[in-house]
C-alpha positions, 0 to 999 in steps of 0.5 A: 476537455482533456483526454484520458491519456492528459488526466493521468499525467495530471499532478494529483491536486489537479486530480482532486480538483476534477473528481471534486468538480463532478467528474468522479471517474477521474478519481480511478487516476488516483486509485490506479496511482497508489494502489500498490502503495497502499496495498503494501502498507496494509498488507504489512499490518494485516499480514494477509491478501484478502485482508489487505484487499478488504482494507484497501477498498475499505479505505478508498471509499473512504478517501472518496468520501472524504476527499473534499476534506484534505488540505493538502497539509501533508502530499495527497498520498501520505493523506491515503496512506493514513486512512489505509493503515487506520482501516488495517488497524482497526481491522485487525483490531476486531480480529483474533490473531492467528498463525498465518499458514504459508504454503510453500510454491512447488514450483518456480516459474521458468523466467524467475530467478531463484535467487532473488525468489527465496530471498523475498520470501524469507523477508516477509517470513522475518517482516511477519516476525517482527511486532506489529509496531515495528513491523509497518514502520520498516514496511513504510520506510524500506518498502514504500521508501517513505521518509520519516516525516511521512511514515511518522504521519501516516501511522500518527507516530512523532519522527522519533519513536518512527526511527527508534522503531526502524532501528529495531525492526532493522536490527531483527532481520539484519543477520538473515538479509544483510546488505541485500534488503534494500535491494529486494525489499520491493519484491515482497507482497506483489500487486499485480495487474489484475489486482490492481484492476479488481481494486479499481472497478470495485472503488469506481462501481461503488462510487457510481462510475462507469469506467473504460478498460484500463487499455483506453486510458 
């Protein structure tokens, strides 16, 4: 029997293969695997951390449950993706659209760089900006670093309305970040470790496993 350490290094249909073969605490490799991944898209449409976590778990219940179902057609994650950002819309979908209130750090933490720090901020406050349509198109391809075929599947979009809505998005914050967004996108809406954790063990109780602590993997 393979190890932990092994299962981890697996290729994803491996994975899947296992989960589906009975040994459902292999399915917390796939969760640990795009967490962050997922987060990301959902946060960009629901524009807030509980509700991005919300979906997230949300969401990976349902891959869960559902996992029997993907074909492959498409990679694994651009499948987990989809469900996330169709568990985001619809959320926001029952909600009423608020203004979300920021509060602003009063302090900065002794080994960050300040630069770098208000750069990502002023990202999310122009990707907060930007209508929702755009909004998790720019995310999906410039945060993600999906291509357009993937982004174009995970929101349900064709290739072209995918690259008209990037033009667009990117137009909207080209005068505040310039030449600098591709190099700081990734540092907007972190997923830490502990989050990370948290997201997990909800997914792997809630699907009735007992998992190790992420040091034993």
């Amino acid at each position: 029997m393979a190890s932990s350490v092994a299962i981890a290094d697996l290729h994803d249909h491996d994975v899947i293969a296992r989960v589906l073969a009975g040994d459902q605490a292999a399915f917390q490799v796939l969760v640990r695997r795009y967490n962050q991944r997922m987060f990301r898209a959902a946060r960009a449409i629901t524009r807030t951390d509980v509700d991005a976590e919300d979906v997230l778990q949300q969401a990976w219940l349902g891959v869960f449950k559902n996992l029997a179902q993907f074909r492959g057609d498409a990679s694994f994650a651009t499948w987990a993706t989809r469900i996330a950002v169709n568990e985001a819309i619809a959320l926001t979908r029952k909600r009423p659209m608020v203004a979300e209130v920021v509060e602003a750090e009063t302090a900065v933490p002794p080994d960050a760089d300040l630069a770098r720090s208000q750069l990502g901020a002023l990202l999310e406050a122009c990707l907060a900006s930007i209508p929702q349509g755009n909004r998790e198109v720019m995310v999906l391809r410039d945060v993600l670093e999906l291509d357009t075929a993937e982004t174009a599947a995970c929101l349900g979009l064709t290739e072209e309305v995918v690259r008209v809505r990037l033009h667009r998005a990117r137009a909207a914050v080209a005068a505040a970040l310039t030449e600098q967004l591709a190099d700081h996108a990734r540092d907007v809406y972190r997923f830490d470790g502990e989050r990370c954790d948290r997201i997990t063990a909800f997914v792997m109780t809630a699907v009735g496993c007992n998992i190790s602590p992420p040091d034993s993997l």
